[in-house]
C-alpha positions, -999 to 999 in steps of 0.1 A, spaced: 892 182 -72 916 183 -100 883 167 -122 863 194 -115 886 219 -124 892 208 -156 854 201 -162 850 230 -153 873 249 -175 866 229 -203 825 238 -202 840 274 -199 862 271 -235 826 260 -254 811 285 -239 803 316 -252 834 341 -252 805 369 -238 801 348 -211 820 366 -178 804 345 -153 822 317 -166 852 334 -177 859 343 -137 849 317 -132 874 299 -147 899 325 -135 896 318 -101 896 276 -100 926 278 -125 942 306 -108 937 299 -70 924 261 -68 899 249 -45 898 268 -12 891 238 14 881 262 40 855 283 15 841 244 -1 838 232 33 817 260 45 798 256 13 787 226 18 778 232 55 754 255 47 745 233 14 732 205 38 719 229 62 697 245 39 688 211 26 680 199 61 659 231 65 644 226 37 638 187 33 624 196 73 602 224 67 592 226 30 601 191 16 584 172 44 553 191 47 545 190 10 553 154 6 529 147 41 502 170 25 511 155 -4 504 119 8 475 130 28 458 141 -4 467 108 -24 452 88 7 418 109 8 418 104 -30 426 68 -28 401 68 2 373 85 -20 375 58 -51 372 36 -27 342 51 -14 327 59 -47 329 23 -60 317 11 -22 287 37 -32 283 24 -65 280 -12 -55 258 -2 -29 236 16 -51 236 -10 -78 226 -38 -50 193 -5 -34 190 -5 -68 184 -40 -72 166 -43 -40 140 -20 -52 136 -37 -83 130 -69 -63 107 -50 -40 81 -36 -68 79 -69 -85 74 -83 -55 49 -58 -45 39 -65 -82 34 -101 -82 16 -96 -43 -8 -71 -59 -15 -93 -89 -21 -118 -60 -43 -97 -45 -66 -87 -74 -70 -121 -85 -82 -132 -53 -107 -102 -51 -121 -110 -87 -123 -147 -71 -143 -136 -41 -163 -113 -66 -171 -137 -84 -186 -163 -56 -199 -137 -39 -216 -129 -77 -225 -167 -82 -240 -171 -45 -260 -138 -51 -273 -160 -87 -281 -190 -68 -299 -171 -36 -321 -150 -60 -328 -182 -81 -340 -199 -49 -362 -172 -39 -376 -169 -73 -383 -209 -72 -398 -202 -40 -419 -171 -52 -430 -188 -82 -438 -222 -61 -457 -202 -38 -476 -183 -67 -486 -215 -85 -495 -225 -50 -521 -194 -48 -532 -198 -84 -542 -235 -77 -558 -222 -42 -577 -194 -66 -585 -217 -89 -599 -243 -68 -617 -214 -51 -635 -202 -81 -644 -234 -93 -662 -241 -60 -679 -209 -61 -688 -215 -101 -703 -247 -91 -722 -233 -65 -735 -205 -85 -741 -232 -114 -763 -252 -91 -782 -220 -77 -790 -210 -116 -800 -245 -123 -819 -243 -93 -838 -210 -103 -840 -222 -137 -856 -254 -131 -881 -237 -110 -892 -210 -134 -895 -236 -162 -912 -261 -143 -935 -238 -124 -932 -257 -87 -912 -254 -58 -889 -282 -59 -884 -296 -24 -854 -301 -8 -845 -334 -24 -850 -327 -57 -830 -302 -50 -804 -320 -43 -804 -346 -68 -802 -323 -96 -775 -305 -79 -756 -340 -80 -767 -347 -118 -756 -312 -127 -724 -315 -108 -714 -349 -123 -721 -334 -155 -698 -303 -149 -670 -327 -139 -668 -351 -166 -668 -317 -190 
């Protein structure tokens, strides 16, 4: 108590002179001392209002206080949970479209593939039926041919025939016929 006194008086002497806070200040603790009763109910009510307070003020603010620092702790962990989560979707999709990339690449090729069987089979079927179109023309030709040379040899014999009647002036009978049919014919062959 004594300490406080003369702490006390001593911050009152650099004080300012102006000062009359101070100055009764220092009046009374010099003058009367410390009042046991007065500093006793002092501090009563000190730790009553610091009960009241630490109770209704100081806790509420340091709970609210707390609460915020958990949701904000709480929310960067969630934000970098999100991030890693969209960095890993993220990847995902990139693995999806090249996968759906290298499957459609897959696909195409195997289209152009079929394309181009389906292209050379077409080829090969057309080039069969025009093998068998042009066999079966040459086939008619020779049948024509054949045809018109058996009915130029026939119409070669009949103007022989006529011919050889005129010039000769008779009737040549069936025979002769005949054997100038076979003359003419071996002659038209070997030519």
């Amino acid at each position: 108590m004594f300490l406080s006194t003369v702490i006390l008086a001593q911050a009152a002497e650099t004080a300012a002179p102006s000062s009359s806070i101070v100055g009764d200040l220092k009046e009374t603790f010099v003058h009367n001392g410390v009042n046991g009763p007065d500093l006793l109910a002092q501090a009563i009510v000190f730790l009553v209002v610091a009960l009241a307070l630490k109770k209704f003020a100081y806790g509420p603010i340091l709970k609210v206080l707390e609460e915020r620092r958990a949701l904000i702790s709480q929310g960067l962990e969630n934000a970098e949970k999100i991030k890693a989560e969209l960095a890993n979707a993220q990847a995902h999709a990139a693995k999806v479209l090249h996968e759906a990339g290298n499957q459609a690449n897959g696909i195409i090729a195997e289209a152009r593939k079929t394309a181009e069987a389906q292209i050379a089979k077409a080829q090969a079927d057309a080039a069969k039926v025009a093998e068998a179109q042009l066999a079966s023309a040459r086939e008619q030709i020779a049948q024509d041919r054949q045809q018109m040379l058996r009915e130029t040899k026939n119409e070669v014999l009949g103007l022989v025939s006529t011919v050889l009647t005129r010039v000769s002036g008779k009737v040549l009978t069936a025979q002769d016929q005949e054997r100038l049919k076979s003359e003419t014919l071996a002659v038209i062959t070997q030519n």
